[in-house]
C-alpha positions as CSV (number, residue, x, y, z in Angstrom):
1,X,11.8,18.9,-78.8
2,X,11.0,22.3,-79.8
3,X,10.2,21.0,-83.1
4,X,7.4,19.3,-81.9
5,X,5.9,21.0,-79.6
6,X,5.8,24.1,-82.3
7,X,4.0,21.6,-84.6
8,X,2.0,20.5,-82.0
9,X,0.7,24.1,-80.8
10,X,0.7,24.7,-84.9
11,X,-1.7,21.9,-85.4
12,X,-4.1,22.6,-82.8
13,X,-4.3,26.5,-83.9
14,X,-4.8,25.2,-87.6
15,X,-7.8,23.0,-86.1
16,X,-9.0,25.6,-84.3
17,X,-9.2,28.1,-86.8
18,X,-11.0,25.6,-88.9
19,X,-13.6,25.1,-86.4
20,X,-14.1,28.9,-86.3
21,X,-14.3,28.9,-89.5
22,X,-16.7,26.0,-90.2
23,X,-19.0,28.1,-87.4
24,X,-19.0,31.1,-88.9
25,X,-20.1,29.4,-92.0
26,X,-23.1,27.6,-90.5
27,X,-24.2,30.8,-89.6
28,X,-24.0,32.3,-92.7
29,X,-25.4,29.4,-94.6
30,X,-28.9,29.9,-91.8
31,X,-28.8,33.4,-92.2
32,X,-29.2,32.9,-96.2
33,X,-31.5,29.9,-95.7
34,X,-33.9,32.9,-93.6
35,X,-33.8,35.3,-95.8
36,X,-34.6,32.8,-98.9
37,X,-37.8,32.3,-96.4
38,X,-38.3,35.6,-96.0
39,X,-38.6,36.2,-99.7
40,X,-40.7,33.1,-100.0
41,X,-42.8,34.4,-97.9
42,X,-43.0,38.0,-99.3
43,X,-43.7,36.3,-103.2
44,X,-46.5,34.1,-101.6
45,X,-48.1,37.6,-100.1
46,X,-48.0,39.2,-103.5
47,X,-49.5,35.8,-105.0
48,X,-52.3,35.7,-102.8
49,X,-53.0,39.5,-103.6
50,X,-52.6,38.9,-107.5
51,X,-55.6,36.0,-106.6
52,X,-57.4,38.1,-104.5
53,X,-57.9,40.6,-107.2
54,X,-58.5,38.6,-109.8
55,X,-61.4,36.8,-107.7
56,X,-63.1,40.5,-107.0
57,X,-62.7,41.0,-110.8
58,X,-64.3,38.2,-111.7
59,X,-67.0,39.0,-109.3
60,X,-67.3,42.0,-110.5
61,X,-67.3,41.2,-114.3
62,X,-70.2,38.7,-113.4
63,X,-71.8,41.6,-112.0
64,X,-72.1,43.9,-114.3
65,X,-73.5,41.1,-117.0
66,X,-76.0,40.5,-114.7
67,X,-76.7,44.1,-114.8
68,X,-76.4,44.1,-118.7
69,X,-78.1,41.1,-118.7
70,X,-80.7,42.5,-116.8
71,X,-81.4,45.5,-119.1
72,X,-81.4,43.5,-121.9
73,X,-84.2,41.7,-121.2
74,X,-86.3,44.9,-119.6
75,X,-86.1,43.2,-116.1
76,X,-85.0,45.7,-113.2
77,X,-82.1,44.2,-110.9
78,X,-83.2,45.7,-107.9
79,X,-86.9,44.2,-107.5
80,X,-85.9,40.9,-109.5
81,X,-85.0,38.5,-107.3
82,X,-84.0,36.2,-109.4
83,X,-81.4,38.3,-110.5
84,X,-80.9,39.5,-107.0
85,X,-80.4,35.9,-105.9
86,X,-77.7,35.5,-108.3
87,X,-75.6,37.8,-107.6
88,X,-76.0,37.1,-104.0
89,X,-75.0,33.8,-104.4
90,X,-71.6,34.8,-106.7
91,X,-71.1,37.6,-103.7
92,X,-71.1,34.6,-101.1
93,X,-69.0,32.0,-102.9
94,X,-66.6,34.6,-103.6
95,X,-66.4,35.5,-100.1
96,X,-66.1,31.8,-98.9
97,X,-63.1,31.7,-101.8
98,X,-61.4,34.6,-100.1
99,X,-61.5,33.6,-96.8
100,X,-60.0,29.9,-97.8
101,X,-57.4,31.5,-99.4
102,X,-56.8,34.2,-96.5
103,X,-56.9,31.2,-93.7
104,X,-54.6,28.7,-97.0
105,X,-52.1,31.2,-96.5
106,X,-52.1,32.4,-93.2
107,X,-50.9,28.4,-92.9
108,X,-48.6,28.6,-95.2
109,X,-47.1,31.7,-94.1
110,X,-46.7,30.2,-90.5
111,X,-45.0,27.3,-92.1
112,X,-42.4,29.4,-93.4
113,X,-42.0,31.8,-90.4
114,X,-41.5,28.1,-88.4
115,X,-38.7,26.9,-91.4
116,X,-37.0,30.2,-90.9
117,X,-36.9,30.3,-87.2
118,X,-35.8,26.3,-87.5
119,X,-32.8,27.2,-90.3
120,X,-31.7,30.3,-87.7
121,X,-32.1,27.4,-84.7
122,X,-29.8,25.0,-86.3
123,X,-27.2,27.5,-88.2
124,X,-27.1,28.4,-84.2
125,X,-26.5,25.0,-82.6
126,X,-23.9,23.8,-85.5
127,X,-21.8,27.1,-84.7
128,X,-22.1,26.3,-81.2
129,X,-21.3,22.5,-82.1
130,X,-17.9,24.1,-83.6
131,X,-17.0,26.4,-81.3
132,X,-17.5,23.7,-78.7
133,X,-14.8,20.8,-80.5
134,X,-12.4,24.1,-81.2
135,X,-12.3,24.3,-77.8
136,X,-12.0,20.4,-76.5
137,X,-9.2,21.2,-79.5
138,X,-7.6,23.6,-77.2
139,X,-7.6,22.0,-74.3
140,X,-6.4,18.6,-76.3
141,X,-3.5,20.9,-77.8
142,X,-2.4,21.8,-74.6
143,X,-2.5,18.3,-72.6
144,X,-0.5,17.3,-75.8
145,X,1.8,20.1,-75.1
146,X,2.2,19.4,-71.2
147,X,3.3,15.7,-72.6
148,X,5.9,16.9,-75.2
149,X,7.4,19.2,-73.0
150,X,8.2,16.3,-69.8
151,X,9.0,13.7,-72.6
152,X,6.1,11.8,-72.5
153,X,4.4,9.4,-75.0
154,X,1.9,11.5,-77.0
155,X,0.6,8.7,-79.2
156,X,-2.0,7.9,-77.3
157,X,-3.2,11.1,-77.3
């Protein structure tokens, strides 16, 4: 009966360790799966910057034509309103474009702060899922035990 009950207490500490295992890998694999957000989130930053500067030099390229523009044709920039109304108008719709991206990624960015907290969350509760069956493993190791050890039928176990 010895036999048994070694391969019984063997089993359950090989299921066990398992479990531990499987939890510490859950948390692992949400840990990577935050920091992969994290880095998202970082390249979408530097994107939006890259944009952002490429809109003020385009505003500011359309600018300075105007200005050329503007001494071309002998026509002062400051008293022309034409001219004035132009670039005006470019200054606006730029602004309008920045702010749609700023509030685009501001969205985006709390998306991915919500996806990271949520892969962190469930790396979490499936570690907690494993440590909780290695334990009802314990306590089902030692009931099977307590059988072996008086004799009794353990099939039913």
């Amino acid at each position: 009966m010895g036999l048994t009950i070694a391969l019984a207490v063997a089993s359950t500490a090989i299921q066990v360790d398992r479990l531990s295992s499987a939890a510490k890998a859950a948390k692992r694999e949400a840990a990577l799966r935050a920091r992969q957000l994290e880095t998202q989130k970082k390249q979408a930053r530097l994107t939006a910057l890259q944009q952002h500067n490429v809109r003020m030099n385009n505003l500011k390229t359309f600018i300075g034509m105007n200005q050329a523009l503007s001494g071309t044709i002998g026509r002062d920039i400051g008293s022309d309103r034409s001219l004035k109304a132009i670039i005006d108008k470019a200054k606006r719709e730029t602004s309008v474009s920045v702010d749609r991206a700023r509030v685009q990624l501001a969205g985006e960015q709390a998306q991915r702060s919500f996806s990271q907290r949520m892969a962190t969350m469930k790396g979490n509760n499936l570690a907690r899922a494993y440590r909780y069956q290695a334990f009802g493993t314990i306590i089902r190791g030692a009931y099977q035990v307590d059988r072996l050890s008086d004799n009794k039928d353990v099939t039913s176990i």
